[in-house]
N, C-alpha and C positions, 0 to 999 in steps of 0.2 A: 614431326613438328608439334603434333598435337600434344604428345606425350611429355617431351622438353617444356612447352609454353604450360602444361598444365602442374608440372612440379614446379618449374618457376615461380606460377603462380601458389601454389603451394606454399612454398618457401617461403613469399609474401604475408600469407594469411596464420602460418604456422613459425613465426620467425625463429632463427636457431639464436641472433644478438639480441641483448634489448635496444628498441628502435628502431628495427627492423631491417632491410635491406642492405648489408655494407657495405656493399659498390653503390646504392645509391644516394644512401646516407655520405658516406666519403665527396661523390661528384657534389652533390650542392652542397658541400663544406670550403672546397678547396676548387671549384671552377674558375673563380677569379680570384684568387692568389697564385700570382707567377712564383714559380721556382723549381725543384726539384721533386716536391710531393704534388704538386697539379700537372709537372708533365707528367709522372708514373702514372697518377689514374687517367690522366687522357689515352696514354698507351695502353691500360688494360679494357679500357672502355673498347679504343679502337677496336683490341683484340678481340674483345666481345662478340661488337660488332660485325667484324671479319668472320667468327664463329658460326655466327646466326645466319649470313645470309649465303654462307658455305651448306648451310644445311639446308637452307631453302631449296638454294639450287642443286643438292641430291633430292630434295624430293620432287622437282620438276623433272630434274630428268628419270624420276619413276614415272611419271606424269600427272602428279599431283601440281596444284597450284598455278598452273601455266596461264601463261599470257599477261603475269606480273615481273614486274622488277623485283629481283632479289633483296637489293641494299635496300629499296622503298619499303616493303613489303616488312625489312628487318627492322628499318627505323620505325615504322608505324607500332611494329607491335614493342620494340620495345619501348615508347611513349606512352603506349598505355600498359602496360606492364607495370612503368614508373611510377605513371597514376595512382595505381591502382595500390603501390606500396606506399605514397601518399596519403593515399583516403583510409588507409588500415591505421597508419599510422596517429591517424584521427577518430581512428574508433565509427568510422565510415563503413560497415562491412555491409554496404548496399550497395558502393559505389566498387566495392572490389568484385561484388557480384554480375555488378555492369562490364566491369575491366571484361570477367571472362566471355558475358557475350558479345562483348567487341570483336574480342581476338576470335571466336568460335568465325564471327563472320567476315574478319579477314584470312580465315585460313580454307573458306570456301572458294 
């Protein structure tokens, strides 16, 4: 988890688009426009979502992370994840530095 959330965050900081994150940039473009292109990204979100908290729970059952919800645990971090591609986006790169000791201390 650590590895994934720290290229995540990577990705963030090192964007490959201009404007940084595509899936996040996409969701707050098209959250509230119904039709065809806000359900696809709600379906790759879910998909995301389903991704992240599959991994949590192989890392629980190594016995990392225990005694958390997985879905919790996946939405937390990816809200600051979000954040954090937010505050880059803003030339914030104090607040990206914060994202990662968030997430350092939700993956204890």
């Amino acid at each position: 988890m650590r590895a994934l959330v720290d290229r995540w965050l990577g990705y963030t900081t090192d964007p490959v688009f201009p404007g940084g994150c595509f899936r996040a940039a996409v969701l707050t473009e098209f959250d509230s426009r119904p039709g065809p292109v806000r359900d696809a990204v709600a379906a790759d979100h879910e998909d995301w979502m389903t991704f992240l908290s599959g991994e949590i729970r192989k890392a629980q059952e190594l016995g990392e992370l225990t005694g958390r919800d997985a879905a919790v645990l996946a939405f937390e971090i990816d809200a600051v994840v979000a954040a954090a591609n937010t505050a880059r986006q803003l030339g914030d790169d104090e607040r990206v530095l914060m994202a990662r000791r968030i997430v350092e201390d939700l993956l204890h």
